[in-house]
C-alpha positions as CSV (number, residue, x, y, z in Angstrom):
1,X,44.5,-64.4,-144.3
2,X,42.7,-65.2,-147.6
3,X,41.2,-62.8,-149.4
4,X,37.5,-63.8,-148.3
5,X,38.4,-63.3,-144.7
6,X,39.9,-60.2,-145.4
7,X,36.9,-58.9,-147.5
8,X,34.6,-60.2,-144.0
9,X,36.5,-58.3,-141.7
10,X,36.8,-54.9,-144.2
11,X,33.0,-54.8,-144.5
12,X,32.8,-55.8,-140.5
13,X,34.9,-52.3,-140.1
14,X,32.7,-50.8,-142.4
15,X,29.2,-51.5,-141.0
16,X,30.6,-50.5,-137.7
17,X,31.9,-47.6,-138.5
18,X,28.7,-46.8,-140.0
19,X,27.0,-47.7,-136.9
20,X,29.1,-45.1,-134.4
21,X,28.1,-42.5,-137.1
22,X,24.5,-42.8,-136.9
23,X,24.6,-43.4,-132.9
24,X,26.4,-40.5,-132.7
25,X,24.0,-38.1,-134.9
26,X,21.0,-39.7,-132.9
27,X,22.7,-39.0,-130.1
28,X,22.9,-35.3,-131.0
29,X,19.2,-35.2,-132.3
30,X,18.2,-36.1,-128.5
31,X,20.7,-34.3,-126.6
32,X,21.4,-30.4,-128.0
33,X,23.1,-29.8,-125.1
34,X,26.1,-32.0,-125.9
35,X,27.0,-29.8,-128.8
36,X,30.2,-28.1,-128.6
37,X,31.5,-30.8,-126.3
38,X,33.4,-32.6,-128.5
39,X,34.7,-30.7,-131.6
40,X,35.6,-34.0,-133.6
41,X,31.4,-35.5,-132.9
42,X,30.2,-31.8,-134.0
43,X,32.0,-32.4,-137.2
44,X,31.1,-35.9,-137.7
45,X,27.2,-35.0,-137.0
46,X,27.1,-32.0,-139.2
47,X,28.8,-33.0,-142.2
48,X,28.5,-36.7,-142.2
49,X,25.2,-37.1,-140.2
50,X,23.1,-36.6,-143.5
51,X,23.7,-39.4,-145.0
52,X,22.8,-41.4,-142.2
């Protein structure tokens, strides 16, 4: 791969990533009940949600 394709598919990753973040903090913003379901989602909503 050259280094443009590989810089594409890095920032791809990225806004993805940033994407299941903020679905998953929304997700917990409409559905309380779901807390404590999933350890690893707790964590990401609490400490990462913010800055979504």
């Amino acid at each position: 791969m050259d280094e443009k394709k590989i810089a594409i598919e890095i920032e791809r990753r990225r806004e993805l990533a940033d994407r299941n973040v903020g679905n998953v903090v929304s997700l917990f913003e409409r559905r309380q009940d779901l807390r404590g379901v999933y350890p690893m989602a707790d964590l990401v909503a609490d400490n990462v949600g913010w800055v979504v």
